[in-house]
LOROGU-618400 format. One line per 10 residues: for each residue x, y, z of N, C-alpha, C. Coordinates in steps of 0.02 Angstrom, whole numbers, plus 50000, padded with zeros to 5 digits. Each point is the difference from the previous one (the first is absolute). Last residue first. Example, Ala and Ser with C-alpha at 12.3 -4.5 7.8 and 13.67 -1.06 7.14 Angstrom:
2
50642:49888:50354:50042:50059:50003:49961:50055:50037 | 50015:49714:49996:49955:50059:50000:50045:50060:50000
END
This chain:
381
49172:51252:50482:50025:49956:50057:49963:49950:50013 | 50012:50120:49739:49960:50013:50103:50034:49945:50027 | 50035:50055:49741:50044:49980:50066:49986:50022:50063 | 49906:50031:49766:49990:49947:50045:50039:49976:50053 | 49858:50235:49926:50052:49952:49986:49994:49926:50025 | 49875:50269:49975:49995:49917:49995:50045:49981:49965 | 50023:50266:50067:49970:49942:49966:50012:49929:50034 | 49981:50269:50113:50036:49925:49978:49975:49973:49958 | 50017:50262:49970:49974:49947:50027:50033:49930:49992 | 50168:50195:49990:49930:49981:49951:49973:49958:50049
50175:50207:50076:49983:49932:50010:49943:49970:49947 | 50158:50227:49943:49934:49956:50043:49997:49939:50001 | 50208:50092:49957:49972:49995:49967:49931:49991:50049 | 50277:50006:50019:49943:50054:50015:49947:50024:49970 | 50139:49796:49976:50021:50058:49957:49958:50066:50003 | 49999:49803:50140:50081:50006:49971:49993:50064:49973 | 49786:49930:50071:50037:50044:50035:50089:50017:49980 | 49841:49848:49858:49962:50053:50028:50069:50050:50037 | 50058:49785:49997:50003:50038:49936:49974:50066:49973 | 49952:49859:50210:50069:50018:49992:50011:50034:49940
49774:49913:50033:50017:50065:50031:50072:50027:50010 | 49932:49812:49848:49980:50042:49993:50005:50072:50054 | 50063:49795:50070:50072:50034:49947:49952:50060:49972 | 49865:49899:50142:50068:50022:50029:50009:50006:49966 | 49853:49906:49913:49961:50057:50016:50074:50031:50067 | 50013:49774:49922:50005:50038:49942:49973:50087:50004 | 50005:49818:50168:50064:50031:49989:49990:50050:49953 | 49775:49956:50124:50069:49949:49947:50062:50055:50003 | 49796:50065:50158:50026:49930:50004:50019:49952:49945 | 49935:50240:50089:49975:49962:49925:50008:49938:50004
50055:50118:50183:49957:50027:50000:49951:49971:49914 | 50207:49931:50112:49956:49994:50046:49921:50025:49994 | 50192:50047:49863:49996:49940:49994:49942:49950:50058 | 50076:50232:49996:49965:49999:49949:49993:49923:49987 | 50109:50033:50179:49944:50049:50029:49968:49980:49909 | 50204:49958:50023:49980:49934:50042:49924:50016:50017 | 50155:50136:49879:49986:49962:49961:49957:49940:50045 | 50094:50200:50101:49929:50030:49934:49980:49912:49964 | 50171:49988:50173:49964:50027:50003:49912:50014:49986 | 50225:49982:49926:49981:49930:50016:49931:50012:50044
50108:50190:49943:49983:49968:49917:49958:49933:50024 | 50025:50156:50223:50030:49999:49931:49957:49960:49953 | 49874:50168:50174:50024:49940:49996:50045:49997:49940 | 49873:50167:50099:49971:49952:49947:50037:49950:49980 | 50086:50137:50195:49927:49988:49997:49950:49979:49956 | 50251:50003:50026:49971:49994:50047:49943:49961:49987 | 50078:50139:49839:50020:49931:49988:49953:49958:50061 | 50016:50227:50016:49949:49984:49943:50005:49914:49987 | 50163:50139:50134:49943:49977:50047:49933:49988:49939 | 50213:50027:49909:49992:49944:50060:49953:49980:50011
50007:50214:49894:50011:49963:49951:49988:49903:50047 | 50035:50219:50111:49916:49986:49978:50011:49943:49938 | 50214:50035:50083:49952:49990:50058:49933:49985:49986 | 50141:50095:49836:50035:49918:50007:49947:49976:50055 | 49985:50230:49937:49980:49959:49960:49993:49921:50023 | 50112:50160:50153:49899:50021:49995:49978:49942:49970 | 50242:50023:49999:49979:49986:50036:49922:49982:50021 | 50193:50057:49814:49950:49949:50003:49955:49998:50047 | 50200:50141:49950:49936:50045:50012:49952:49954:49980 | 50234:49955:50019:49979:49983:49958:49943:50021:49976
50087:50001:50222:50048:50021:49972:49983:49989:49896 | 49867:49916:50163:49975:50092:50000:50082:50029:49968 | 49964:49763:50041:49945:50013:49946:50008:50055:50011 | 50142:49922:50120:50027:49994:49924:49949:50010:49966 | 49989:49997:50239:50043:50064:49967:49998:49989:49917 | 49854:49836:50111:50004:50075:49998:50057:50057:49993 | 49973:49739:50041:50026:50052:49925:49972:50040:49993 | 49954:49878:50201:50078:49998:49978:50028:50029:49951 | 49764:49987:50034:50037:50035:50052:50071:50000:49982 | 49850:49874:49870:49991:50079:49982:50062:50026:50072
49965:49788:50037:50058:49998:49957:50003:50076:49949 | 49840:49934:50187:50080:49995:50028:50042:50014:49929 | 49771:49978:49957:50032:50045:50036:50063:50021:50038 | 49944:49793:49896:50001:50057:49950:50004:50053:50011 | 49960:49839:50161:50047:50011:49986:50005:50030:49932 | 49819:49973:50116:50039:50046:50051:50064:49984:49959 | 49815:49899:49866:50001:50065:50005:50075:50054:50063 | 49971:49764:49981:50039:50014:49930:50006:50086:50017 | 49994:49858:50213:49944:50000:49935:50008:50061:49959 | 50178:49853:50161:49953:50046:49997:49957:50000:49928
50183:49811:50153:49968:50005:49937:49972:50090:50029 | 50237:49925:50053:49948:49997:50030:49959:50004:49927 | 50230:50047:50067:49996:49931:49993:49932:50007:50034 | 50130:50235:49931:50006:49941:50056:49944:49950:49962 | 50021:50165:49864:50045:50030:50057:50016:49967:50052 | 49860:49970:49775:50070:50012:49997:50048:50008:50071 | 49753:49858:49978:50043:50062:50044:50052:50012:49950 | 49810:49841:49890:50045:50003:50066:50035:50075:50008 | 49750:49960:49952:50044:49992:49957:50071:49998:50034 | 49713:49958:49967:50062:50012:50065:50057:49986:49963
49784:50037:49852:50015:49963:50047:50049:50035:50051 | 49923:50075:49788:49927:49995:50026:50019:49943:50067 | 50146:50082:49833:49988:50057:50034:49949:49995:50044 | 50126:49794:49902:50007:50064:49964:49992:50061:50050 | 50010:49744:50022:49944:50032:50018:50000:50071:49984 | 50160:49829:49908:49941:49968:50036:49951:50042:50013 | 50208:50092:49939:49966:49969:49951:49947:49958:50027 | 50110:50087:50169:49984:50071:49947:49972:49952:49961 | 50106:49852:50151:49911:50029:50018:49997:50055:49955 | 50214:49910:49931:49923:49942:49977:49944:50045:50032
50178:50125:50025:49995:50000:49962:49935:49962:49959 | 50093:49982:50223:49974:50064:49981:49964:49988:49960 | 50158:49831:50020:49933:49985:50042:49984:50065:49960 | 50187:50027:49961:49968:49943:49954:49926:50010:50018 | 50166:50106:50142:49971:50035:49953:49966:49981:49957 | 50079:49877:50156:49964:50029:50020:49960:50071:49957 | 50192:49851:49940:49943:49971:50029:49945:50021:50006 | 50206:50116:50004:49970:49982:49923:49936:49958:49999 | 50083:50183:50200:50008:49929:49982:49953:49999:49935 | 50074:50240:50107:49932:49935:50009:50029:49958:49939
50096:50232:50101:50018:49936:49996:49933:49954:49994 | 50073:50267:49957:49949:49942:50018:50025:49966:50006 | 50172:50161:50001:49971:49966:49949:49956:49958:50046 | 50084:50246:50102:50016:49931:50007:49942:49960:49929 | 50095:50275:49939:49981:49940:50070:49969:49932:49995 | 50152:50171:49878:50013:49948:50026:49950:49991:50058 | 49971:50156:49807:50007:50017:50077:50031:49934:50046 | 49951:49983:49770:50049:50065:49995:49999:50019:50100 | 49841:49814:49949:50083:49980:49984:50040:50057:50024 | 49772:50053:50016:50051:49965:50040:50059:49975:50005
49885:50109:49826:50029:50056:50048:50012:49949:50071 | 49928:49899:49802:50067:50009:49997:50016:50049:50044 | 49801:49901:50023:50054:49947:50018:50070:50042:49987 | 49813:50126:49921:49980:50001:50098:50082:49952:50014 | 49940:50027:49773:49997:50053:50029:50030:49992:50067 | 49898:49817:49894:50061:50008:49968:50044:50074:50040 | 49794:49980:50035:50026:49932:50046:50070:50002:49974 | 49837:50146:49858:50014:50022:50087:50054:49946:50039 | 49915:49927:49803:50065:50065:49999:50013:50016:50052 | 49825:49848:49980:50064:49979:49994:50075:50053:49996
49765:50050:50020:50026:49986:50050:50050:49978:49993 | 49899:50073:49803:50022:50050:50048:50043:49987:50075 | 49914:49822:49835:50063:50046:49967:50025:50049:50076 | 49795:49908:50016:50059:49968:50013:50069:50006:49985 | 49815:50129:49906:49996:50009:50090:50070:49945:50023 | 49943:49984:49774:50025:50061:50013:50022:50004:50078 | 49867:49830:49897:50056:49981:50018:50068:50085:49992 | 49751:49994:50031:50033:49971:50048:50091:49967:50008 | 49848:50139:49842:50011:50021:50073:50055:49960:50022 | 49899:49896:49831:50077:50037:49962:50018:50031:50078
49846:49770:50032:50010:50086:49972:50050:50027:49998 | 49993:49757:50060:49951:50021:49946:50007:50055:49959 | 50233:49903:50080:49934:50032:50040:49931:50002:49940 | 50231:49836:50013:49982:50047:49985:49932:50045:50013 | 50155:49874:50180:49950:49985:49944:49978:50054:49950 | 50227:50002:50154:49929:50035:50001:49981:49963:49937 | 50248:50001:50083:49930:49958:50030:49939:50015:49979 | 50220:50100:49905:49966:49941:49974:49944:49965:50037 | 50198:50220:49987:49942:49979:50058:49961:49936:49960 | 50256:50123:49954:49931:49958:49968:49957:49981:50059
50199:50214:49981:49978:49903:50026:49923:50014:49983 | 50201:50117:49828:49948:50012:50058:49982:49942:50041 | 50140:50074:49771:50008:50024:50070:49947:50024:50056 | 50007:49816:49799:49989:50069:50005:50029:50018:50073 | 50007:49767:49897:49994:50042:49958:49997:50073:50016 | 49992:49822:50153:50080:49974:49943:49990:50047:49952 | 49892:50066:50271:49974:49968:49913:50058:49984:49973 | 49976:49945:50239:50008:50068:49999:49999:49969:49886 | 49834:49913:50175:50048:49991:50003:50020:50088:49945 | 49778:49844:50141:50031:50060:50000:50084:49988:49977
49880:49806:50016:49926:50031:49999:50025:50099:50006 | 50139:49798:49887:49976:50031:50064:49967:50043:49995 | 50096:49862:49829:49929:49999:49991:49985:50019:50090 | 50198:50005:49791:49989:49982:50068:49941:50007:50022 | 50098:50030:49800:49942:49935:49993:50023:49990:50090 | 50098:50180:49865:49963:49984:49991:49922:49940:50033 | 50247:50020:50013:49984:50032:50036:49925:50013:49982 | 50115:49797:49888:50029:50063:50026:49947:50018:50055 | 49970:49782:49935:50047:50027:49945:50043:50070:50003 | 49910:49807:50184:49999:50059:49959:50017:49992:49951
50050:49839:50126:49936:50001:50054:49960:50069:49925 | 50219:49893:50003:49976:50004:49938:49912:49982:50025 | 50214:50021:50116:49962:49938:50017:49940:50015:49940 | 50142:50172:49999:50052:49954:50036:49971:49933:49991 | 49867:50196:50010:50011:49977:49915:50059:49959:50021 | 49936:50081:50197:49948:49953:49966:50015:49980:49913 | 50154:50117:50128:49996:49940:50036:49951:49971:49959 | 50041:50215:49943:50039:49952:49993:50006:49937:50012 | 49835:50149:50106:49995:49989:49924:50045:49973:49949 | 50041:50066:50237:49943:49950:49991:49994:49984:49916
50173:50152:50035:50018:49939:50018:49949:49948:50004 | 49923:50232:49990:50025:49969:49943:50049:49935:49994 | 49904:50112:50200:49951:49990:49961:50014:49972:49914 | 50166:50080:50146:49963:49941:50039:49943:49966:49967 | 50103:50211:49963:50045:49940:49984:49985:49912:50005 | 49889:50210:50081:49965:49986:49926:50053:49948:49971 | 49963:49998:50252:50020:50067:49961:49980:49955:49909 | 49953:49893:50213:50031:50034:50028:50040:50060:49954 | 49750:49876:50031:50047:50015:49959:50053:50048:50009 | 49783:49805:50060:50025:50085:50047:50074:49994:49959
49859:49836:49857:50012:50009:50071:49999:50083:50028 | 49832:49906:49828:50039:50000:50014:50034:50024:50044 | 49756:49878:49943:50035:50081:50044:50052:49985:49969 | 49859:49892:49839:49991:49993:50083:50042:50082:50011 | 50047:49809:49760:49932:50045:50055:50016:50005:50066 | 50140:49863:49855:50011:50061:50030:49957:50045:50003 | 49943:49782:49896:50058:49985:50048:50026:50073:50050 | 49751:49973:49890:50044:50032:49978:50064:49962:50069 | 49791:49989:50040:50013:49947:49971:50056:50020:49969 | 49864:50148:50104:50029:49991:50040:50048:49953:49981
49808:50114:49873:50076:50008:49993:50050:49981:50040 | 49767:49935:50045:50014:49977:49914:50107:50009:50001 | 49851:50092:50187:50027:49935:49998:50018:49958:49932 | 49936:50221:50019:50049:49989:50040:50023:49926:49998 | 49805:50075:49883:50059:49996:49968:50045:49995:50032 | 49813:50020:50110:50021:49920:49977:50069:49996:49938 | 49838:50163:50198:50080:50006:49926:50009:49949:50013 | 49833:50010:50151:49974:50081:49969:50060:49987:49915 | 49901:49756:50103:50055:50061:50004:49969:50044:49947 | 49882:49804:50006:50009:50040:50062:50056:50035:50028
49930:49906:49768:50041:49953:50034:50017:50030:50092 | 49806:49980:49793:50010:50028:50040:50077:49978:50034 | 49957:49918:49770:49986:50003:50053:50033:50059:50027 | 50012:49979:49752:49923:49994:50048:50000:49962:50063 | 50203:50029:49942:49990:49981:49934:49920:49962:50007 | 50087:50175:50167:50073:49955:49969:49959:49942:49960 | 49941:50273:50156:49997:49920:49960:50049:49988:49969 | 50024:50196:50139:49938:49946:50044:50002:49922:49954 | 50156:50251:49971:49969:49939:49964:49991:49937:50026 | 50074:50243:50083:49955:49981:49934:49986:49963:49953
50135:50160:50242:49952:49931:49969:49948:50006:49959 | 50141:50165:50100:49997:50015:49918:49978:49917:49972 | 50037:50084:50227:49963:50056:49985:49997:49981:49900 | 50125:49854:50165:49935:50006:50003:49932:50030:49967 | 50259:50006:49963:49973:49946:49978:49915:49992:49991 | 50129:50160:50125:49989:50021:49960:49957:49956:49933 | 50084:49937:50229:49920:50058:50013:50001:50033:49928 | 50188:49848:50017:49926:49933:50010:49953:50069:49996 | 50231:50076:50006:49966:49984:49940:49955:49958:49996 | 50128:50110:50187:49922:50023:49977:49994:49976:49928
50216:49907:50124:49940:49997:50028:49940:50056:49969 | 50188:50027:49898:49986:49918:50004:49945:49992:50036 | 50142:50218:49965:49943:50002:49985:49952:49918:49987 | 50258:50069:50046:49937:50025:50072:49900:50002:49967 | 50203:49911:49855:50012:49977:50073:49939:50015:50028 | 50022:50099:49812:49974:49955:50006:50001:49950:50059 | 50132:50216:49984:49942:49980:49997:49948:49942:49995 | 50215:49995:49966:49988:49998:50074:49937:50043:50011 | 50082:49949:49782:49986:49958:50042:49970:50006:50064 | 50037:50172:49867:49934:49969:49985:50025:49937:50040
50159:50139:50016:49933:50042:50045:49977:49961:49971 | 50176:49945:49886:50012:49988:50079:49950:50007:50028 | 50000:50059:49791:49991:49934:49995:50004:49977:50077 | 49944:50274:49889:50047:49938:50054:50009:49927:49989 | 49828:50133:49902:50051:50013:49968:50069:49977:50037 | 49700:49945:49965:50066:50024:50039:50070:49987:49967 | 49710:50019:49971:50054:50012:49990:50065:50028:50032 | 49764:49812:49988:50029:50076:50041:50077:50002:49980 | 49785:49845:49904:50073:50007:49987:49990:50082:50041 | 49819:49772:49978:50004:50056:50029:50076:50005:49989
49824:49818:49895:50073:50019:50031:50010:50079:50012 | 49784:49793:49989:50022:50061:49987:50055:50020:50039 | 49862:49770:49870:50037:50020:50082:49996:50079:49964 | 49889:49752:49927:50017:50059:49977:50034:50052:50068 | 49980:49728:49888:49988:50042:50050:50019:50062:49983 | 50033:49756:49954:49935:50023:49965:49990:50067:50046 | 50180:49801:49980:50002:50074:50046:49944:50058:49948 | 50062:49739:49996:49948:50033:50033:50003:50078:50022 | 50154:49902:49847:49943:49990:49990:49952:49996:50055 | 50207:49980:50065:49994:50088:49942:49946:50012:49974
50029:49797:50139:50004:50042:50037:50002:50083:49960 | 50019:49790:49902:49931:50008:50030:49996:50067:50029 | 50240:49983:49894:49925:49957:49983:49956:50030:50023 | 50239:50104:50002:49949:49989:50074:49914:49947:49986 | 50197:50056:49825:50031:49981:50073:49969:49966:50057 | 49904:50040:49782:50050:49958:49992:50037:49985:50084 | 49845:50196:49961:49985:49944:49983:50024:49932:50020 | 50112:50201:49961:49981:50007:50089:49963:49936:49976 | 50094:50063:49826:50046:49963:50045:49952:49984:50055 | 49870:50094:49849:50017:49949:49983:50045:49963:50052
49960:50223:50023:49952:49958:50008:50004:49946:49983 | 50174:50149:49912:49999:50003:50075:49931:49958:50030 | 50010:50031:49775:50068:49961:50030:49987:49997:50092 | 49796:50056:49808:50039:50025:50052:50062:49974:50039 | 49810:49904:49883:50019:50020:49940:50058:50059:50048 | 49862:49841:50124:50084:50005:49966:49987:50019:49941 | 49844:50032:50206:50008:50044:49933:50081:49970:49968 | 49799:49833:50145:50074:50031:50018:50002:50049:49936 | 49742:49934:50043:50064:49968:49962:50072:50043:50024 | 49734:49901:50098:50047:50038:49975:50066:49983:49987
49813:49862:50106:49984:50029:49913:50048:50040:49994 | 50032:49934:50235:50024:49938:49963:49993:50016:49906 | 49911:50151:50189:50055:50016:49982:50037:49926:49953 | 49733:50077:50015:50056:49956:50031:50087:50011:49996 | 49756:50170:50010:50044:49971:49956:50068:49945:50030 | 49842:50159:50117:49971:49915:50012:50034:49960:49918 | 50051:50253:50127:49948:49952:50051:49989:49941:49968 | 50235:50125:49977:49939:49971:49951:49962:49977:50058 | 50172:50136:50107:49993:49960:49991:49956:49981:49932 | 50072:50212:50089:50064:49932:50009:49984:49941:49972
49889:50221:49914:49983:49946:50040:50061:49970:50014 | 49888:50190:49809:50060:49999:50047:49974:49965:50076 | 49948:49970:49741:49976:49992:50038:50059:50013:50045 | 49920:50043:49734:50056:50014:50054:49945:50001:50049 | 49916:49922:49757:50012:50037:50057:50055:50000:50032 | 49922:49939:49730:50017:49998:50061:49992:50048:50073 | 49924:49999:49757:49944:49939:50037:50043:49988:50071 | 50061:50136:49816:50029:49958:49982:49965:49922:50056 | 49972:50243:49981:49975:49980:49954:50028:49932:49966 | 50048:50109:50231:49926:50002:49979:49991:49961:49929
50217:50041:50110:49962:49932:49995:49947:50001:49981 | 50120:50204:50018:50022:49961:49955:49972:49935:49995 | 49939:50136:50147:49963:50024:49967:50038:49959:49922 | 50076:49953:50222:49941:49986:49990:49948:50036:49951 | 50228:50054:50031:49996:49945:49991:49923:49964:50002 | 50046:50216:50068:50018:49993:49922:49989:49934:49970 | 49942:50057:50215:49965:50024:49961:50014:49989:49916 | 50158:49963:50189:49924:49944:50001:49954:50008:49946 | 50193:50181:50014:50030:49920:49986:49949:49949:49986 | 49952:50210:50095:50028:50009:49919:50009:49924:49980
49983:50035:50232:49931:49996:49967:50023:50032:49909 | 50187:49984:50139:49963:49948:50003:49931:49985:49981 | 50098:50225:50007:50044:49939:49966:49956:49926:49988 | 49942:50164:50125:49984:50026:49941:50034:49945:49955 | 50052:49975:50229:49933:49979:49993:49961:50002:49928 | 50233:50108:50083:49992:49903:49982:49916:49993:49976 | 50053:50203:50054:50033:50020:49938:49988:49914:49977 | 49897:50069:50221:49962:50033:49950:50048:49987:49935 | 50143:49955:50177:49923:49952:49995:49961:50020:49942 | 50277:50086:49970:49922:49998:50054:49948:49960:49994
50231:50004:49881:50011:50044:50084:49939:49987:50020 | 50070:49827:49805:49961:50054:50022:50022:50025:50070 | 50061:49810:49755:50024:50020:50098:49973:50090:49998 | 49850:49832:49851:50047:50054:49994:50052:49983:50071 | 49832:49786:49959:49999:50076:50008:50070:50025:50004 | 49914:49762:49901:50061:50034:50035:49984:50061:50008 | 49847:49756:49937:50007:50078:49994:50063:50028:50044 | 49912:49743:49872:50010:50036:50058:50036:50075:49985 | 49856:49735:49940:50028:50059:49976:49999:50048:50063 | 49931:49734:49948:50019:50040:50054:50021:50068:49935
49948:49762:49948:49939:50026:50004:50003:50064:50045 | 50192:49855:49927:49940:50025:49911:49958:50043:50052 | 50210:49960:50175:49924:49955:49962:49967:50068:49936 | 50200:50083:50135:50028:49935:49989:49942:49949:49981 | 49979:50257:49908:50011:49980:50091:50014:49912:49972 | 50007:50258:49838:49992:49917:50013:50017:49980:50046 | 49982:50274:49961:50024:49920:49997:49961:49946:50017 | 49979:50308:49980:49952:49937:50004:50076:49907:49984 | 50089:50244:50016:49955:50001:50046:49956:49942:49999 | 50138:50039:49821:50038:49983:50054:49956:49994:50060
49867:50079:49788:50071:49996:50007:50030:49954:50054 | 49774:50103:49918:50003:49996:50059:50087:49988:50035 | 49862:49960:49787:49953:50071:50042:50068:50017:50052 | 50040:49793:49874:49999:50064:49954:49994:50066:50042 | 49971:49802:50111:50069:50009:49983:49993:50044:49994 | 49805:49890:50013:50015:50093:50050:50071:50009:49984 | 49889:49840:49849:49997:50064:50001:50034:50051:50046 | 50061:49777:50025:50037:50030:49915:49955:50087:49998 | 49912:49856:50185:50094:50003:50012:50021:50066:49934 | 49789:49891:50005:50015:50048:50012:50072:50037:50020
49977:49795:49890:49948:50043:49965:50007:50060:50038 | 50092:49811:50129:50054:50051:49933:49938:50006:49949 | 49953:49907:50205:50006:50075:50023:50019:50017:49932 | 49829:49795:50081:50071:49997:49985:50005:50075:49987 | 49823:49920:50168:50018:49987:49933:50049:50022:49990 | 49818:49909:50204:50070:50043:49970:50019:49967:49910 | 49764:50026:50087:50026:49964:50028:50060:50038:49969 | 49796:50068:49987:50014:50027:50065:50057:49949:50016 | 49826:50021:49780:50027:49917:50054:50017:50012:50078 | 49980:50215:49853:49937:49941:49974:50009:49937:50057
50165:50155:49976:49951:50023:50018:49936:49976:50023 | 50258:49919:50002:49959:50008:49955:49927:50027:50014 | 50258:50054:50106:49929:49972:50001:49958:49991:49915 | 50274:50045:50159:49952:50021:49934:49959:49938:49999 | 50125:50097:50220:49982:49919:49966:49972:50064:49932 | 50207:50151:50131:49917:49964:49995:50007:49932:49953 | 50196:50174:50186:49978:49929:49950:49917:50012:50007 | 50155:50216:50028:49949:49949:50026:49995:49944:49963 | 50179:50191:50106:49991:49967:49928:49967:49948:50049 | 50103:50255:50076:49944:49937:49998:50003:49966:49916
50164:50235:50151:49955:49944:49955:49956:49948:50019 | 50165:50246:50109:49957:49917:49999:49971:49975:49930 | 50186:50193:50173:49958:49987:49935:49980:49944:49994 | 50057:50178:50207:50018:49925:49965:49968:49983:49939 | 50101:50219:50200:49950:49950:49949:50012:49952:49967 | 50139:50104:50217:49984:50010:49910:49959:49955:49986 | 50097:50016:50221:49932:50031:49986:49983:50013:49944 | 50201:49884:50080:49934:49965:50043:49932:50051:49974 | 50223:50106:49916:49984:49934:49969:49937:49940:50017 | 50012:50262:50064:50024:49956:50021:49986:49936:49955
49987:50267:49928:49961:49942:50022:50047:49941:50014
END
């Protein structure tokens, strides 16, 4: 087998808000923190707010091996909160908890600095995301992968919008966490990277100007990891459903897949402007899947649906080289058509009209649970 045709191994690690059941407002995580420790080891951590906890799946060869994973993980954890009155809510966003009531985790060195460094700005990062890891063993091939894979990270963005609110308002974006994390000094794209030498001179530079502390705290929306041998996919809101953030998993491999048999084939690197990739990026988080989304391929708007198709197209070899193909597709076209997280939440909120009957259905579905009826709250619009 040709190095362009070997498989790829993947992960996922999901940030969740911990809930109070009763109130539906965020609550602090180390009660459960301390249990799922126990259950759960290395796989459950402390996220940079009291009110965040977060899951690391296995590194896995297959969809079906992540998905088992990941529903081990929700399940566990939400069965660890049961008797402690907590929930797990998988959302980018809190629909109507203020990010100003929450607390930075310095009982954690590394949170504390970030604190200290970045003020307001660390403290608003009330947000939950999901990191996608494809495993590569080159350092050379993951850059220049990442090179060619810049332009389709707005159609992936799209597909995993999930969080409409920001501290009980509507804020008319499908991912408002986008704009939350944008505040970060090194959010965004990073450049076109002329080898991994290159990529580590950046990171010199920034701890140079003490922009960083390391490699860690670069905050591009795709980079190559400081810890594992793999690139970090980071755009994607964390998804309501476990599916879903499988399916993304899946495509992301594929893309990972597809870029490095371009690289390994030298053919020509996209070129599209940082700018322009910005823009993208805002219409993905603005209008998710239910709008016009820009072109990876030329400088035009289309509607979300023709380009998700464009972007199954391009990673078709890498989903059948992976025997994803069928899955990943009917998997899409489910998204498609019931729509993402942001989605479900703008439809149940439309349909009960308080917030509080959202988190109830986020919490519900985090942990592949029936939906409960809404209750009466007080945070109607």
């Amino acid at each position: 087998m040709r190095d362009s045709e070997a498989p790829m191994t993947l992960g996922a690690e999901e940030e969740f808000f911990v809930v109070d059941v009763e109130s539906r407002e965020l609550a602090g995580s180390n009660p459960l923190m301390e249990v799922a420790g126990q259950r759960f080891g290395s796989s459950v951590t402390p996220e940079l707010n009291l009110c965040q906890i977060e899951i690391a799946s296995k590194v896995c060869s297959g969809l079906d091996e992540l998905g088992a994973d990941l529903r081990r993980l929700r399940q566990g954890l939400a069965e660890a909160g049961a008797p402690l009155g907590l929930g797990i809510a998988a959302a980018g966003t809190h629909p109507f908890s203020p990010w100003g009531d929450q607390e930075v985790n310095r009982q954690h060195d590394r949170y504390a600095q970030m604190e200290h460094r970045f003020q307001i700005v660390a403290r608003q990062q009330v947000i939950c995301g999901c990191h996608i890891h494809i495993g590569f063993d080159d350092p050379e091939l993951a850059v220049a992968t990442m090179n060619r894979a810049r332009p389709w990270l707005p159609i992936l963005l799209a597909l995993s919008a999930n969080s409409p609110f920001w501290s009980g308002h509507d804020t008319g974006f499908q991912s408002y966490r986008t704009e939350v994390w944008q505040r970060w000094p090194t959010a965004g794209f990073g450049p076109v990277l002329e080898s991994r030498a290159h990529f580590d001179e950046i990171i010199a530079e920034l701890q140079a100007i003490e922009a960083i502390e390391d490699g860690t705290h670069l905050y591009w929306y795709m980079r190559p990891s400081s810890r594992y041998p793999t690139v970090e996919f980071r755009i994607c809101d964390v998804p309501l459903l476990e599916e879903d953030t499988v399916t993304l998993a899946g495509l992301v491999r594929a893309l990972a897949w597809s870029c490095r048999r371009d690289a390994l084939c030298d053919r020509p690197l996209p070129r599209r402007d940082t700018q322009t990739l910005e823009a993208a990026m805002w219409q993905a988080a603005r209008h998710g899947v239910r709008g016009k989304l820009v072109d990876p391929a030329r400088p035009r708007l289309a509607p979300a649906i023709e380009l998700v198709e464009q972007l199954l197209d391009f990673v078709a070899d890498g989903l059948e080289a992976h025997g994803d193909q069928s899955t990943v597709r009917r998997a899409v076209a489910a998204i498609l058509e019931r729509g993402t997280g942001a989605d479900l939440q703008l439809a149940v909120f439309a349909g009960a009209g308080t917030m509080e009957a959202v988190v109830d259905a986020i919490v519900a579905r985090t942990a592949n649970a029936a939906p409960t009826e809404p209750r009466v709250g007080a945070h109607a619009r």
